[in-house]
N, C-alpha and C positions, 0 to 999 in steps of 0.2 A: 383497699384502694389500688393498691400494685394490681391485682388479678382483673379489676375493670379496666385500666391501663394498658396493660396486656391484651387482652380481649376486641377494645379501639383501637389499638395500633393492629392488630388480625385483620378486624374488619377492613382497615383502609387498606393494609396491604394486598386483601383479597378483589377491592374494589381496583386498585392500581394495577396487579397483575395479570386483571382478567377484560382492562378498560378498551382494548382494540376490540372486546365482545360488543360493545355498547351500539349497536348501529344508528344510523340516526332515523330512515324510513322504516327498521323493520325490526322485531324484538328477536333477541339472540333464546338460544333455550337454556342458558344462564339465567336465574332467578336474583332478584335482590337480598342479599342476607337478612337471616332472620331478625325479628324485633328494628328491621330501619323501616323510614317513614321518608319517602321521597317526595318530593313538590316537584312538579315540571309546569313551565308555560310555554306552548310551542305555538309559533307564529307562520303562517304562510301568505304568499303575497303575490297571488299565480294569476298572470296577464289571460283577460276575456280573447278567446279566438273571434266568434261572431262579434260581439257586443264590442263597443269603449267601458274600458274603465278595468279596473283591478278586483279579481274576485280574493278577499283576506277573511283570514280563519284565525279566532284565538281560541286555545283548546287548553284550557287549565287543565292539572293534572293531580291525583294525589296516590301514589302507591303504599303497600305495604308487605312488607314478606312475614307474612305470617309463621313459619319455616322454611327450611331449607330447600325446601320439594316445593310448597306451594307460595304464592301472591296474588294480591289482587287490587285490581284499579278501578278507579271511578275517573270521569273524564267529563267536559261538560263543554257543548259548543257553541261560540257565537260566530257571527258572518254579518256583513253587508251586503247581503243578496240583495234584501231590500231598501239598498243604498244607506241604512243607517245600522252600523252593529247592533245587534240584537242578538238575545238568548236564541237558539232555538231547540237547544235539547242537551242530550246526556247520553253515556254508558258506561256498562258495566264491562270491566275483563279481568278475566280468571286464567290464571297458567300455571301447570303441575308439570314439575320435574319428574319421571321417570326413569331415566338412564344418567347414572352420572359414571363414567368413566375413568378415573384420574389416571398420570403417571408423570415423571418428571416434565417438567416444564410442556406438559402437552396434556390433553383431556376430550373427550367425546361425550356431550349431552345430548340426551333427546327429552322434548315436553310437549305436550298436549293444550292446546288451548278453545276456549270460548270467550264469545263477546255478544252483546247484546246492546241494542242501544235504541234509543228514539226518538225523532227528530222533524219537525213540523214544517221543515222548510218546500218550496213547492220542488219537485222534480224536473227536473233541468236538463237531462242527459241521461243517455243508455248507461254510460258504467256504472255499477254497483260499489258504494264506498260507504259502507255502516259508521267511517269514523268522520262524523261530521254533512253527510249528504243522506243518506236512504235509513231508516227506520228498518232495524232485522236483526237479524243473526250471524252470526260467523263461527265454524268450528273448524282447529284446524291442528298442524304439527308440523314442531320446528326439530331439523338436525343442525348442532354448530360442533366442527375441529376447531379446535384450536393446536398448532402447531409453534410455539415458541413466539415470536409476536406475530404469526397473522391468523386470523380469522375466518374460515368460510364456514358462513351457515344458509339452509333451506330451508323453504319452508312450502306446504301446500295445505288449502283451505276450500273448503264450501261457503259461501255468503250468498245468504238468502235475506231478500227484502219484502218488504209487508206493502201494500198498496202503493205497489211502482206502475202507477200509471201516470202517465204525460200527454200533456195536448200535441207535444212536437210527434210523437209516433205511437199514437195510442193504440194499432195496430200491429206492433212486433216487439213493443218491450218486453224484454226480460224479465224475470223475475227472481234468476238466480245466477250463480256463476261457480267458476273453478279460478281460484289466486294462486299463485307460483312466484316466488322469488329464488331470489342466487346473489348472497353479500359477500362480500371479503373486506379484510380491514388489515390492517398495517399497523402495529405502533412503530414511532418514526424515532421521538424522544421520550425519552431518555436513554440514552445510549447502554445507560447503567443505572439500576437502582440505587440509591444510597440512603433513600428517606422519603418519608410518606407525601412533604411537601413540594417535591417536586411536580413539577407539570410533565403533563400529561400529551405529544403532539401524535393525533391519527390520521390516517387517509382512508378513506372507503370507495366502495365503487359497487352500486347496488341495480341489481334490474329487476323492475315487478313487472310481471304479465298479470291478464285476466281473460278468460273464453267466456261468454254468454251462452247457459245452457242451451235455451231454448232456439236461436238464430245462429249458435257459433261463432257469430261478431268477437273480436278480440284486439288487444292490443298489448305492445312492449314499452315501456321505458325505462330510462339508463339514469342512473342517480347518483353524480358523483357527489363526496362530503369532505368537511375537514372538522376535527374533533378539537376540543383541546379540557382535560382533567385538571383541575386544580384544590391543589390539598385533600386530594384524595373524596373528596366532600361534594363541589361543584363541578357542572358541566358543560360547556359549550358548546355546538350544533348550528352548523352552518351549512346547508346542501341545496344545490337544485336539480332538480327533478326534468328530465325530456322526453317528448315523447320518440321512440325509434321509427314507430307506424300504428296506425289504429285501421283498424274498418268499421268503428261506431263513433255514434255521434258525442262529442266529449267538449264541454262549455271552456274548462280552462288546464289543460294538461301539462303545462309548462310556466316554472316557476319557482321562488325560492321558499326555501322551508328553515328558519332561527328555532333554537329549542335552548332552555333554561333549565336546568335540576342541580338542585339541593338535596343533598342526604342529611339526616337525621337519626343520629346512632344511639342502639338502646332507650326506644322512646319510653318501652313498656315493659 
């Protein structure tokens, strides 16, 4: 009993130490420990540019870290595109740790990732987003520092979509792309550790581009966030998303993004 004790208070510690990794737009190349069983439900609520009305995303979530190098997620999307929420799909994503660096209160990881997903919804807009709009692929790789409590990690990716074709430009869509981010995070509180129960206050500040292979169309946005960890366990996520500039045509680029996670320790 003492050594399972031990082993929980590890993990949360590991979970507290490492919690300015946690981004909220974009995954750090920190893995979840092994044997945890995370739940996430992430909500979005991002204002129609052409259109009235609010385009909302609920994106249930279930992770597991398989080990320490590897995890993987299942993901499943509903929207009101068609004015009523509805299912319209799922995916899968896989991320392997490769580089772990440690040394006193700092460390360097790098991991590899893919994702797949499929998604029934009709095509709306040139950007490419496998998580919840385009049916495809994604394969890519993340570097995060961490340096005592801030955070900066990158990431670059290929996302490729399956029958991206649209009435709005059925002559220049794309069908692939190049993704790029740049995150930094902050823990703010706790000034000092003392115990697992303490909360958790971060700041972020995130920017995702993407280029269009095919036209070179592209676009930047800026994504600031606020975190908050509690009991080491649960997670709070709160950011909005803007856009800096685009040169494609994009339905709703601007707007807020809530996210909910639960850990689950030693499930198996």
């Amino acid at each position: 009993m003492k050594k399972i004790v031990k082993l929980v208070f590890f993990l949360c510690l590991s979970f507290q130490m490492n919690a300015q990794e946690l981004f909220v737009f974009t995954e750090p190349a920190s893995n979840i420990p092994a044997n945890v069983l995370s739940t996430r439900l992430m909500s979005s609520f991002y204002k129609e540019r052409y259109e009235s009305g609010t385009n909302i995303h609920f994106m249930p979530e279930i992770r597991y870290g398989i080990s320490s190098k590897l995890m993987v997620q299942g993901q499943a999307f509903i929207s009101n595109r068609n004015e009523n929420l509805v299912y319209e799909g799922g995916g899968f994503y896989a991320q392997y740790k490769f580089l772990n660096n440690d040394e006193v209160k700092k460390h360097f990881r790098m991991a590899a990732y893919g994702r797949v997903s499929f998604n029934n919804a009709d095509i709306h807009q040139e950007e490419i987003e496998t998580v919840g709009h385009n049916s495809g692929f994604e394969a890519g790789i993340i570097g995060t520092q961490l340096l005592h409590k801030v955070a900066i990690s990158s990431s670059l990716s290929f996302e490729q979509a399956m029958n991206n074709e649209s009435y709005r430009f059925p002559d220049e869509q794309s069908n692939s792309a190049i993704n790029y981010t740049l995150s930094v995070g902050k823990l703010m509180l706790p000034k000092k550790y003392t115990g697992y129960d303490q909360t958790n206050f971060n700041l972020m500040l995130e920017f995702l581009g993407q280029r269009l292979n095919e036209n070179g169309k592209s676009y930047l946005d800026i994504a600031p966030s606020v975190q908050f960890i509690l009991f080491s366990r649960a997670r709070l996520d709160l950011g909005y998303r803007h856009e800096l500039y685009s040169t494609m045509y994009r339905s709703a680029p601007n707007g807020f993004t809530f996210r909910l996670e639960y850990n689950f320790y030693n499930v198996f």
